[in-house]
N, CA, C and O atoms as a GROMACS GRO file, in nm:
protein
  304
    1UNK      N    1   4.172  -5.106  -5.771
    1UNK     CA    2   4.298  -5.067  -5.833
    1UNK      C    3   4.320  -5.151  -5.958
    1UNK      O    4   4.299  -5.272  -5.963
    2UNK      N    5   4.360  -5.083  -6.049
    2UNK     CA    6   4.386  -5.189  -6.171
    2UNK      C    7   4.555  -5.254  -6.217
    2UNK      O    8   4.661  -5.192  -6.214
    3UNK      N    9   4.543  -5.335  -6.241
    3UNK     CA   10   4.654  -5.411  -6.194
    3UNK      C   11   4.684  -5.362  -6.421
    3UNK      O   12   4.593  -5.336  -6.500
    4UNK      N   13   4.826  -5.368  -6.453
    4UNK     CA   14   4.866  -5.341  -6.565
    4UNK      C   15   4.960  -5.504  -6.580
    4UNK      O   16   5.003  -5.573  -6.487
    5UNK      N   17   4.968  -5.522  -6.690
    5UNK     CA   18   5.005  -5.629  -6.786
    5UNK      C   19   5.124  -5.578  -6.828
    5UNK      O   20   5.131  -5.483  -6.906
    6UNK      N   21   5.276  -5.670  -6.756
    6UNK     CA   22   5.381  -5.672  -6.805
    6UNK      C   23   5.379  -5.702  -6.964
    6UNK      O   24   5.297  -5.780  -7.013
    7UNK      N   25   5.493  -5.619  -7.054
    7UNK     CA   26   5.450  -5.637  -7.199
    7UNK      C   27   5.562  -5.779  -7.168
    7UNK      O   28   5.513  -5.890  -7.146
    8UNK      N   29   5.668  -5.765  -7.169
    8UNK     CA   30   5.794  -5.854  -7.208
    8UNK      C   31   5.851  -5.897  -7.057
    8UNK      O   32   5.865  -5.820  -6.963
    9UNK      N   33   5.876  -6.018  -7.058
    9UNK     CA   34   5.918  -6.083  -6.917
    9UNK      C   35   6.103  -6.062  -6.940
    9UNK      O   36   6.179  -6.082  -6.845
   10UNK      N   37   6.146  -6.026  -7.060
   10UNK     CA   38   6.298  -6.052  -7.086
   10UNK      C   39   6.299  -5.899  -7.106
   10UNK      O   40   6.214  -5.827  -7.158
   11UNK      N   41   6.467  -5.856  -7.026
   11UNK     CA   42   6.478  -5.751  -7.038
   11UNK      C   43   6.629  -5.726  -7.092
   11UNK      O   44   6.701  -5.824  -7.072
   12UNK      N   45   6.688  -5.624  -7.151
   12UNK     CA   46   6.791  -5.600  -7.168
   12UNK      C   47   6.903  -5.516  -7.095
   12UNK      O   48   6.935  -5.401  -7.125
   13UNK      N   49   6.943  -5.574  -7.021
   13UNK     CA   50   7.017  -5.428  -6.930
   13UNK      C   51   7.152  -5.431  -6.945
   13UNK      O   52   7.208  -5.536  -6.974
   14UNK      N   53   7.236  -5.287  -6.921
   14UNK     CA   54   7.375  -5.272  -6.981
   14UNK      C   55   7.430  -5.219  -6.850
   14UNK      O   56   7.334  -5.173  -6.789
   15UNK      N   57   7.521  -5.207  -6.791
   15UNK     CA   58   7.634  -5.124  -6.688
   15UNK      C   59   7.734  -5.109  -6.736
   15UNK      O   60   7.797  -5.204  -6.782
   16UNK      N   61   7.788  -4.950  -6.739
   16UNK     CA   62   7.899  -4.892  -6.777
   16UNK      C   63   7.953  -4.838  -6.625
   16UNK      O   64   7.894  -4.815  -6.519
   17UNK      N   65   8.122  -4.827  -6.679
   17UNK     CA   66   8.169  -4.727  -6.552
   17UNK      C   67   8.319  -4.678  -6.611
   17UNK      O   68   8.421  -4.739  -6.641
   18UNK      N   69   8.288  -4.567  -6.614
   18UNK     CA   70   8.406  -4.485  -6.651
   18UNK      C   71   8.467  -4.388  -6.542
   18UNK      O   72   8.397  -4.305  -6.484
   19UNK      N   73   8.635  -4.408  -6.512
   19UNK     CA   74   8.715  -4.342  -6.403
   19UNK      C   75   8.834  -4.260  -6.493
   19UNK      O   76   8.922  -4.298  -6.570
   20UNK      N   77   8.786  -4.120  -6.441
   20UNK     CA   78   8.884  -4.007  -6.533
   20UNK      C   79   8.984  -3.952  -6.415
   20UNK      O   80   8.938  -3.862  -6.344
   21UNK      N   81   9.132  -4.004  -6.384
   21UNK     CA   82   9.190  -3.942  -6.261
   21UNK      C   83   9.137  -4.017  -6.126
   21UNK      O   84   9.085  -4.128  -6.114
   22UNK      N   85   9.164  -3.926  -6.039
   22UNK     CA   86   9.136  -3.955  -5.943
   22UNK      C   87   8.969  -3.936  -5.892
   22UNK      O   88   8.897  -4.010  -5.824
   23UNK      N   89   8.942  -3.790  -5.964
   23UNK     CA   90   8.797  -3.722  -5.867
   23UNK      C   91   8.696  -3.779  -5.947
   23UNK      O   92   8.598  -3.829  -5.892
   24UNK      N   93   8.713  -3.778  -6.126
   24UNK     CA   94   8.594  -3.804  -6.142
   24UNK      C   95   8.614  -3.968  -6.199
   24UNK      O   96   8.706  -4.031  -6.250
   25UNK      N   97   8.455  -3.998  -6.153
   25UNK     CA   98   8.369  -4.145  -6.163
   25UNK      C   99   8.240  -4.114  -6.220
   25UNK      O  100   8.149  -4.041  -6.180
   26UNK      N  101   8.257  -4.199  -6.343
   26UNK     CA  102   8.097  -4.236  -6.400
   26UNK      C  103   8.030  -4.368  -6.420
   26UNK      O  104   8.073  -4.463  -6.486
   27UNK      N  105   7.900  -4.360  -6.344
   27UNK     CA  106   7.859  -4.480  -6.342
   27UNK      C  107   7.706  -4.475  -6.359
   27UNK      O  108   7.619  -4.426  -6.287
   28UNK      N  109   7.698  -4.562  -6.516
   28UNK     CA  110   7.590  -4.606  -6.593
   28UNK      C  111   7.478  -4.696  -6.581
   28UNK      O  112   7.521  -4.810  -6.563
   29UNK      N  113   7.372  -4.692  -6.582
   29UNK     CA  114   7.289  -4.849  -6.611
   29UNK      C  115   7.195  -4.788  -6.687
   29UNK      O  116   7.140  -4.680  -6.665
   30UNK      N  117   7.171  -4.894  -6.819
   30UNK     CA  118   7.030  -4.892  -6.844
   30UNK      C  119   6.961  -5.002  -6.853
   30UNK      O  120   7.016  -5.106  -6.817
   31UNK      N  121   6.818  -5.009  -6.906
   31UNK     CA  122   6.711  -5.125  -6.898
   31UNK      C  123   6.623  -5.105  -7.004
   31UNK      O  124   6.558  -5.003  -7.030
   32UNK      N  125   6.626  -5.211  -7.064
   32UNK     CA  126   6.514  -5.176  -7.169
   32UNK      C  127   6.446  -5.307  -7.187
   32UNK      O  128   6.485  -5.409  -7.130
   33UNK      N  129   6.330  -5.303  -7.276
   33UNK     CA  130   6.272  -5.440  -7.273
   33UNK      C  131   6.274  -5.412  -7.406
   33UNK      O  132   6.298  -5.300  -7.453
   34UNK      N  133   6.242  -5.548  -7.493
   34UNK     CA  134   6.232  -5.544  -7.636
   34UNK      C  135   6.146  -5.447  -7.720
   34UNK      O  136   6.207  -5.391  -7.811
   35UNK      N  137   6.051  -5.424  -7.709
   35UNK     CA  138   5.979  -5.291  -7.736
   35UNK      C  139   6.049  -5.177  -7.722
   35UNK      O  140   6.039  -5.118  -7.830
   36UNK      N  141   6.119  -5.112  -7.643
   36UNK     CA  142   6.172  -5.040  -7.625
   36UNK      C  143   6.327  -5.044  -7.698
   36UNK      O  144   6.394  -4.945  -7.729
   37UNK      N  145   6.358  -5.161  -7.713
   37UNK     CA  146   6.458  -5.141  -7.837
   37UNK      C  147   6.418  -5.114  -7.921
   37UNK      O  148   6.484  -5.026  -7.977
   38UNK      N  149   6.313  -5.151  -7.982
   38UNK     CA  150   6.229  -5.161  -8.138
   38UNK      C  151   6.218  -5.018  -8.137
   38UNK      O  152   6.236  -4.960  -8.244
   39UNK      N  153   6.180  -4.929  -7.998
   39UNK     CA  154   6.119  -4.787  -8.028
   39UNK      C  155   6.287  -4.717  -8.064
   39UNK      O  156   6.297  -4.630  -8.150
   40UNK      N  157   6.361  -4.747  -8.019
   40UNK     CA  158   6.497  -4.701  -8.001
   40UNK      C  159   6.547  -4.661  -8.194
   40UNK      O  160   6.574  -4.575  -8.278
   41UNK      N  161   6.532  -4.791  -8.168
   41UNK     CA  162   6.555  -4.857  -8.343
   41UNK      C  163   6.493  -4.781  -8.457
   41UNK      O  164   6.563  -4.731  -8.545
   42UNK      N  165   6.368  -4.772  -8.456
   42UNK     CA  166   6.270  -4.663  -8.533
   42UNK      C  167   6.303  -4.528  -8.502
   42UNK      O  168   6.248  -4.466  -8.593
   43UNK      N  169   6.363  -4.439  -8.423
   43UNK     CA  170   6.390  -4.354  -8.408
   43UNK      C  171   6.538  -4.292  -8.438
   43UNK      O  172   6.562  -4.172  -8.453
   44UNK      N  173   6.599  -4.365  -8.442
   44UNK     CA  174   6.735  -4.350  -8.517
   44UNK      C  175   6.754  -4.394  -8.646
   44UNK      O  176   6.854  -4.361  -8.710
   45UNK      N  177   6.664  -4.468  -8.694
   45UNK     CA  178   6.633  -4.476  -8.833
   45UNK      C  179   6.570  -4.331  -8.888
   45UNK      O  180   6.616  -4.288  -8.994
   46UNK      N  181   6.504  -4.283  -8.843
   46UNK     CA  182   6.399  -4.173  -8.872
   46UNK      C  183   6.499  -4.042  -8.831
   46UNK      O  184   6.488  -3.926  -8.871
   47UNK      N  185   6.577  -4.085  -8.759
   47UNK     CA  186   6.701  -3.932  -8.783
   47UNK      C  187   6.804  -3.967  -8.884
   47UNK      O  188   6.855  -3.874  -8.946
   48UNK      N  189   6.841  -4.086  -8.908
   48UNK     CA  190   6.929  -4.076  -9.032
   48UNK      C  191   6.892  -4.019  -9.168
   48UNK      O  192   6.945  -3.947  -9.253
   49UNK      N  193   6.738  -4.104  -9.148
   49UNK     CA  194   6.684  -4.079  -9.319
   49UNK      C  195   6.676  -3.905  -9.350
   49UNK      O  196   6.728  -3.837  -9.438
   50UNK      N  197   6.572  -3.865  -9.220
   50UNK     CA  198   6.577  -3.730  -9.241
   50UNK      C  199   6.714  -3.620  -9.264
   50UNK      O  200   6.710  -3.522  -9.338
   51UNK      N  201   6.807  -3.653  -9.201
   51UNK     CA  202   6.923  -3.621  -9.239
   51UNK      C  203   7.033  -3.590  -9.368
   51UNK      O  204   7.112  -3.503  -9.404
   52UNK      N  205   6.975  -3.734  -9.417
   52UNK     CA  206   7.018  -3.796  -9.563
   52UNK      C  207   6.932  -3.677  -9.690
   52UNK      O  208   6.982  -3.629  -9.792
   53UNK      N  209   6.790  -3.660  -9.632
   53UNK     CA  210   6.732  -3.592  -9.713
   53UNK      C  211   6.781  -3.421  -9.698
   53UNK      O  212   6.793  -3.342  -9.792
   54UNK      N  213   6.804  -3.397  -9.556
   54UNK     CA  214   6.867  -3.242  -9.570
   54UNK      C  215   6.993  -3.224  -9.620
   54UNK      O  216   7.006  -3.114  -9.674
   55UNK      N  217   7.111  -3.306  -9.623
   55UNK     CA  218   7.235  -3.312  -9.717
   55UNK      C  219   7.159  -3.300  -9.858
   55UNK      O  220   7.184  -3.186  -9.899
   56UNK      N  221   7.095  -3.353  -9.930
   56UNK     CA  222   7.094  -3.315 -10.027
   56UNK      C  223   7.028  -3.226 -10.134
   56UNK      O  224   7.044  -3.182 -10.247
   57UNK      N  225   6.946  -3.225 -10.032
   57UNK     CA  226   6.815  -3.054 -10.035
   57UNK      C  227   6.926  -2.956 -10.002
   57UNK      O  228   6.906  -2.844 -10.051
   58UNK      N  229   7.045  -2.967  -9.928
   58UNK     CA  230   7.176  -2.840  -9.928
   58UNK      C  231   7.268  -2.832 -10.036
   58UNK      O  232   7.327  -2.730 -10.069
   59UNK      N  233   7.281  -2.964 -10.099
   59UNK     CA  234   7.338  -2.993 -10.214
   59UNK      C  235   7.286  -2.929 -10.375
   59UNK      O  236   7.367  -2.899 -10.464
   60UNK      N  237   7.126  -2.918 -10.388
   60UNK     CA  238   7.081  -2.897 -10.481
   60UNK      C  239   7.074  -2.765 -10.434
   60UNK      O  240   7.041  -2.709 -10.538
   61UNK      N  241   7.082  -2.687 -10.359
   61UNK     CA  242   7.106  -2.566 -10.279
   61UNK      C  243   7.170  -2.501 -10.350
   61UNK      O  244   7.136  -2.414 -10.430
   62UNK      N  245   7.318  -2.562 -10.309
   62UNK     CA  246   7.446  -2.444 -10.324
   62UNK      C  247   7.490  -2.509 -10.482
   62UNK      O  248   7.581  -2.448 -10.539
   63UNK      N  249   7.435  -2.616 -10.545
   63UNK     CA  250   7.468  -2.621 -10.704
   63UNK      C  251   7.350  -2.523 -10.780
   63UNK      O  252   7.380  -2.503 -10.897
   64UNK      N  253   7.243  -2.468 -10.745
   64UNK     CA  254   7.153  -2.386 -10.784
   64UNK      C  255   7.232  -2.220 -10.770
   64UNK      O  256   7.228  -2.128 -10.851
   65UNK      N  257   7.301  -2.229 -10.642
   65UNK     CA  258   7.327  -2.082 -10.632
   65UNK      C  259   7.406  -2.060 -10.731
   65UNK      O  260   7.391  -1.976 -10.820
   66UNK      N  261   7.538  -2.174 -10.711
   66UNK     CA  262   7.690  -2.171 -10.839
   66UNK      C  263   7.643  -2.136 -10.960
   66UNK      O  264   7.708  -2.053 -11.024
   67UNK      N  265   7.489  -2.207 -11.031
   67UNK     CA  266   7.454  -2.181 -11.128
   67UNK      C  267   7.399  -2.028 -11.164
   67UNK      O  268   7.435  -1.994 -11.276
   68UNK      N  269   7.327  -1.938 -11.100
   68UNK     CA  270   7.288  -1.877 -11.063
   68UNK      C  271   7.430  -1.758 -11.073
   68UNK      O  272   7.436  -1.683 -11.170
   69UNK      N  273   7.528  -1.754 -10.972
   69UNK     CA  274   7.612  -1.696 -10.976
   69UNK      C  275   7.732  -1.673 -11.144
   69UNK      O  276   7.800  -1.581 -11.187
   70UNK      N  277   7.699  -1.818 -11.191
   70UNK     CA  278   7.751  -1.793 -11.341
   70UNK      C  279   7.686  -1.727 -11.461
   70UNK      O  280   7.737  -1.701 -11.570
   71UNK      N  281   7.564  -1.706 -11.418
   71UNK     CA  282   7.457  -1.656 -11.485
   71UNK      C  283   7.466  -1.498 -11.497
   71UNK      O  284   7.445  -1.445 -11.606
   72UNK      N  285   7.496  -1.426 -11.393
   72UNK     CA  286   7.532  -1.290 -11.387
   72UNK      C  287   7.627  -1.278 -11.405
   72UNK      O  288   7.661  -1.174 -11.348
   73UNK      N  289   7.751  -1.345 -11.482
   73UNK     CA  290   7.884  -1.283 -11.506
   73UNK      C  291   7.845  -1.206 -11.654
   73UNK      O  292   7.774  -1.257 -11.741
   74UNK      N  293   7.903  -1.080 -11.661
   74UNK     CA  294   7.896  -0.986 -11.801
   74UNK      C  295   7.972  -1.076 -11.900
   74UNK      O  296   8.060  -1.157 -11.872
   75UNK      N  297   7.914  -1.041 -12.043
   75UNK     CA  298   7.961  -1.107 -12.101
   75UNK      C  299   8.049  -1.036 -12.150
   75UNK      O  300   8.053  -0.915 -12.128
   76UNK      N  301   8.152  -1.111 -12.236
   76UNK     CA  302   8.287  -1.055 -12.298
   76UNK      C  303   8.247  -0.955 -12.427
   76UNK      O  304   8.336  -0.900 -12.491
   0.00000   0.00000   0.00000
């Protein structure tokens, strides 16, 4: 059997608990080890940026159409 190699001996763990009323109860844990923040981290970086880039690829969008749309007005 092959035995696997803990990466990180330190871990990060969180508990939440949220009570709405009487019936409902929510109750949280997570665990992560430092690597797994780092992956966390790179990945929400990599949805902002991409994000940042579709706002303004929509931006040069709808100022292309406006232009476009002034272009076909008849002239006087």
């Amino acid at each position: 059997m092959r035995s696997f190699k803990r990466l990180s001996k330190d871990r990060q763990t969180a508990n939440a608990s949220v009570q709405l009323g009487n019936w409902v109860k929510l109750d949280a844990r997570t665990d992560f080890s430092p690597t797994g923040l780092i992956a966390v981290g790179v990945l929400v970086s990599g949805i902002l940026l991409s994000t940042s880039v579709l706002v303004a690829a929509a931006g040069r969008a709808k100022a292309r159409r406006l232009a476009a749309r002034d272009d076909r007005k008849l002239l006087p």
